[in-house]
N, C-alpha and C positions, 0 to 999 in steps of 0.2 A: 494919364494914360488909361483909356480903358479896356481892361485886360480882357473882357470877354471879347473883343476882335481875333486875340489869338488864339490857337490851335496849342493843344494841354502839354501838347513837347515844347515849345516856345514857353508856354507858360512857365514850363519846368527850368528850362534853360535860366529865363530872364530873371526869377526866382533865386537859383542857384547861385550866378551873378552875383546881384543883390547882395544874397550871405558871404557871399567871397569876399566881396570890399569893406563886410562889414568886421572892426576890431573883433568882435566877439568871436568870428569863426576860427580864429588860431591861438585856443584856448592855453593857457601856461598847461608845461607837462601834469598830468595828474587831475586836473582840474575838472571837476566833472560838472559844475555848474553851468558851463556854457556848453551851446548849442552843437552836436555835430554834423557836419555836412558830409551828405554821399553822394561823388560825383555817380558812381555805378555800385550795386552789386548784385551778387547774386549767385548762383549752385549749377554744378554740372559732376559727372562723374568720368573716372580718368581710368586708364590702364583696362586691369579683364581679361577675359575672355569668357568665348561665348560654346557650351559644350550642349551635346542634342541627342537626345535619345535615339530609341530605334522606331518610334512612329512618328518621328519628325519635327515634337515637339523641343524648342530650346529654352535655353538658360544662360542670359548674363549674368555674370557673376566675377566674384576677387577683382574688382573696380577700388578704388577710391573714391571715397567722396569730398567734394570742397566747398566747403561757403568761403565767399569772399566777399571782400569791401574795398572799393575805392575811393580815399575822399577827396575834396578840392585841391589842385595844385599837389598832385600826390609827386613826393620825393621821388629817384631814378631807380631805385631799384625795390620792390615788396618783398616783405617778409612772410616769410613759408611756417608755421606752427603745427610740427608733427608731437601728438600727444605721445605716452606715458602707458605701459603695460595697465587693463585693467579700465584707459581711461577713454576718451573722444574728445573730440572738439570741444565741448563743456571747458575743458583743462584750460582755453585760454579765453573763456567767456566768462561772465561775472561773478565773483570771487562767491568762495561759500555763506561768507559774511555780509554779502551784498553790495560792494563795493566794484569798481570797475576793474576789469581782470586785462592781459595784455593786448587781445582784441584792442578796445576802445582806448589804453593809453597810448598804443601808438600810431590809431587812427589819429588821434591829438597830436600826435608829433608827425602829419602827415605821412606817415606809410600806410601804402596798399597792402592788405591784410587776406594771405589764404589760410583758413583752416583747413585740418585735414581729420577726415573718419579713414583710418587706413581701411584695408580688406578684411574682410571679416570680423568688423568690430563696427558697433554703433550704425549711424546711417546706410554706411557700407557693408551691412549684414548679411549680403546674400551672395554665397560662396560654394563656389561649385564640387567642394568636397564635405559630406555632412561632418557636424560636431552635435555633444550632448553640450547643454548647458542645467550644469549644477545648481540646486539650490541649496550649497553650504552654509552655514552661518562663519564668518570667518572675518569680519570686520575691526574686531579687537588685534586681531591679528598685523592688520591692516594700519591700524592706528599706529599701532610698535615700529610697524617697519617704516612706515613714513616720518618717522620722526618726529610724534607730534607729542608722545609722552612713552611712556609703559602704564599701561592700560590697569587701571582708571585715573593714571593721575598724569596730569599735564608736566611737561619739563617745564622748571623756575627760571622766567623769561620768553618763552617758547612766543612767537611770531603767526599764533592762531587764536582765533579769538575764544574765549571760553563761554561764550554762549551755547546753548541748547541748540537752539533752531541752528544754527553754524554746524554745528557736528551733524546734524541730521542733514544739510545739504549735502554736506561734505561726501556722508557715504552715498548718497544718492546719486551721486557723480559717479560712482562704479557702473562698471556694464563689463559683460560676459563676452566672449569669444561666440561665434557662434561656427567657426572651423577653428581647425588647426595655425596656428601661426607660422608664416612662411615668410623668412627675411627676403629673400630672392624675390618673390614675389610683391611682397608691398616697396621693395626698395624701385625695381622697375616699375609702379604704378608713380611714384613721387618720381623718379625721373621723368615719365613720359610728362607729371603736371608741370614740369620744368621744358620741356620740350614745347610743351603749348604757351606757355605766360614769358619764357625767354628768363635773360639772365637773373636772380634773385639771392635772398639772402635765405638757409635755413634752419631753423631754429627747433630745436630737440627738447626732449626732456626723457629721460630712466632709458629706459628698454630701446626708444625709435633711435637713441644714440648711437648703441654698433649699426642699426641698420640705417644710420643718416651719412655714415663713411660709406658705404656700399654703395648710400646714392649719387653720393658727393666723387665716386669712383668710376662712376657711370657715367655721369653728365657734366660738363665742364661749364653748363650755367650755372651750377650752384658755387656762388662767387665768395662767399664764405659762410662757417657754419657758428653757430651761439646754441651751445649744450648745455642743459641745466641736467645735473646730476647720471650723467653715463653711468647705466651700469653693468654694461654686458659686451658684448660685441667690439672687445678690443683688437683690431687688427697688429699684428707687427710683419715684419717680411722674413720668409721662413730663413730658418739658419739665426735669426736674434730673437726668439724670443723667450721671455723672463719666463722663470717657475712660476707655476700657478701658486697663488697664494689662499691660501688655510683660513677660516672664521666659522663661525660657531653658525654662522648662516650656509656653511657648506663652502668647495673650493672654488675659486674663480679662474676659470683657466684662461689665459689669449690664444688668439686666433691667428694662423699662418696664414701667409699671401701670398704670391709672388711679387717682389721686391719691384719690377714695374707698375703693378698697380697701386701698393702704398705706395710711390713717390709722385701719382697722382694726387696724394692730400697733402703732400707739402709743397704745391702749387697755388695754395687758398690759404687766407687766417683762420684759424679756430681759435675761441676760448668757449672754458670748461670752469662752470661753477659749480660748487657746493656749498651746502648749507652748513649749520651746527649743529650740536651734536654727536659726533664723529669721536669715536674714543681713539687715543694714539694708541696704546696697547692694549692684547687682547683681551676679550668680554664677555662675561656667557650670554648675555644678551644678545638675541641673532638679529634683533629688528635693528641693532646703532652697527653692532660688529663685522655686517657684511658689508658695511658702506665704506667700514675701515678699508678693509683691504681694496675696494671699487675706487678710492680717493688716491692710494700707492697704485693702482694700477694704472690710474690717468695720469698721475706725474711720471710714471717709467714711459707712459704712450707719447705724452709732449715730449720727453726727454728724447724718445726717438725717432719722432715728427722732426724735431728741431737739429738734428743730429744729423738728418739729412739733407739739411738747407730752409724746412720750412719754416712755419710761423705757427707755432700751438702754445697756449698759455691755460694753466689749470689757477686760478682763483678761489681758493679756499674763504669763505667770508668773516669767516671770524678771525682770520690771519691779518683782515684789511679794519677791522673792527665793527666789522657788522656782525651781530649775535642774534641769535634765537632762530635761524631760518629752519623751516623744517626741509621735507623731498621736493616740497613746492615754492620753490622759493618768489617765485614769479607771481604769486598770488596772496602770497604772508601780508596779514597787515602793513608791511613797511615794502612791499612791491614799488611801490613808485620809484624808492631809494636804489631798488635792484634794476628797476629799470633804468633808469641814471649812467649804472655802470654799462648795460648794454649800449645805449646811447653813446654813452662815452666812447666806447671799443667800436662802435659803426665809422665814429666823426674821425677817431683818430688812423682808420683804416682806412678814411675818404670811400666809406661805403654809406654815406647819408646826402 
């Protein structure tokens, strides 16, 4: 065949092809030796609005941002990756350590992959109400809360690598707010990205957790949701719900609703993981001890998810025998294994 006859889209196509039939393009989970193929991808911005001075001049802004990927023969439904207070899209791209992060493993296990720059963070930085951005030093701090040790010494077993260069990505993956954070707001930008791409699966981590029920409340695409460490934004429907609970990180209160829109989320599966570390009784340490109470507060949430017909499962991993996970479980050394159990929970939901 001689390819300079065709035209560079043919090219690409015929190309494409090619790797499709070939063994290597449907790499075993994890496997990062072989080659990935992308049917499409690529960036747009979602949600907004647009506010305009008095000489006419405007300003887009509180958008989303998404990179995405499609690879060959992509499975029925893509998975949605809203990062982590503090964090961006980085969260599910290559691990601190340099390893492949959930991006690229479950391009391998053919899902269509959108990340997300919520509003007013990272990519999606430019928001139509100002903010300062601090330059605190407070990254020790950071350390403690994420569960990676109490600072300067690593937890015995701990699921991060103890290299230098690793902790220096690691904080480097921070980024600043550049407004105020606004649930309502970035939950309506993730619905509208669900409004545009249609029904999908999405996938949480800390802080976008309460605000991934908001979206999951919103839009009836989101066909089910995989939370890695919820820690804020507990809905219950007013009239049930639990005392807030007490830790040395400050109190955690839940959130009223009206009782028709949570039984909106028990129309979808959830499951809620957590890592190690998690003391059962109380701690003065406020980096492990507010997760305590964040971990009681996700099994009172399923318990009242499930209470009302739905389908919610909290997964503690050292309960199941998986040990050392830190806030990131999804990216820990042993992520592939974490990925497994998502995988697992997709297949067994016939959402793969």
């Amino acid at each position: 065949m001689n390819i300079k006859r065709h035209s560079p889209r043919i090219l690409a196509a015929l190309v494409c092809a090619a790797l499709s039939a070939s063994p290597l393009t449907h790499a075993a989970p994890g496997d990062a030796t072989n080659p990935l193929v992308i049917q499409e991808q690529g960036s747009f911005a979602i949600g907004g609005s647009v506010i305009q001075g008095p000489d006419g001049q405007t300003l887009h802004g509180d958008h989303a941002r998404v990179f995405y990927q499609v690879p060959v023969n992509p499975r029925k439904l893509p998975l949605v990756m809203w990062h982590g207070f503090g964090q961006f899209s980085k969260t599910w791209e290559t691990t601190a350590d340099g390893r492949e992060g959930y991006q690229n493993l479950f391009l391998r296990r053919q899902f269509a992959t959108y990340l997300i720059d919520q509003p007013r963070r990272g990519a999606a930085g430019r928001g139509t109400v100002g903010g300062t951005v601090s330059a605190t030093p407070d990254e020790q701090r950071w350390f403690n809360t994420f569960r990676v040790g109490v600072w300067p010494d690593y937890f015995p077993g701990v699921q991060f690598s103890r290299s230098r260069d690793a902790l220096d990505q690691y904080f480097r993956a921070m980024t600043p707010d550049t407004g105020p954070i606004d649930a309502k707001l970035a939950s309506d930008a993730v619905s509208a990205l669900f409004d545009k791409i249609g029904p999908a699966i999405l996938v949480t981590h800390s802080h976008s957790g309460g605000m991934g029920w908001l979206a999951a409340m919103k839009n009836p695409r989101i066909r089910a949701i995989v939370s890695y460490e919820p820690g804020s934004g507990f809905v219950f429907p007013e009239g049930e719900l639990p005392p807030a609970m007490a830790s040395a990180a400050g109190a955690l209160e839940p959130v009223g609703i009206p009782p028709a829109e949570f039984m909106k989320l028990t129309k979808i599966p959830i499951i809620i993981y957590y890592g190690d570390f998690i003391p059962k009784a109380p701690m003065a340490n406020p980096g492990q001890d507010g997760w305590r109470v964040r971990l009681a507060m996700a099994k009172r949430w399923a318990e009242t998810i499930n209470r009302h017909g739905g389908d919610a499962k909290v997964v503690h991993l050292p309960e199941i025998g998986i040990r050392g996970n830190t806030h990131f479980p999804f990216s820990d050394l042993n992520n592939v294994q974490v990925a497994d159990l998502m995988s697992g929970f997709l297949a067994e939901k016939h959402l793969d």
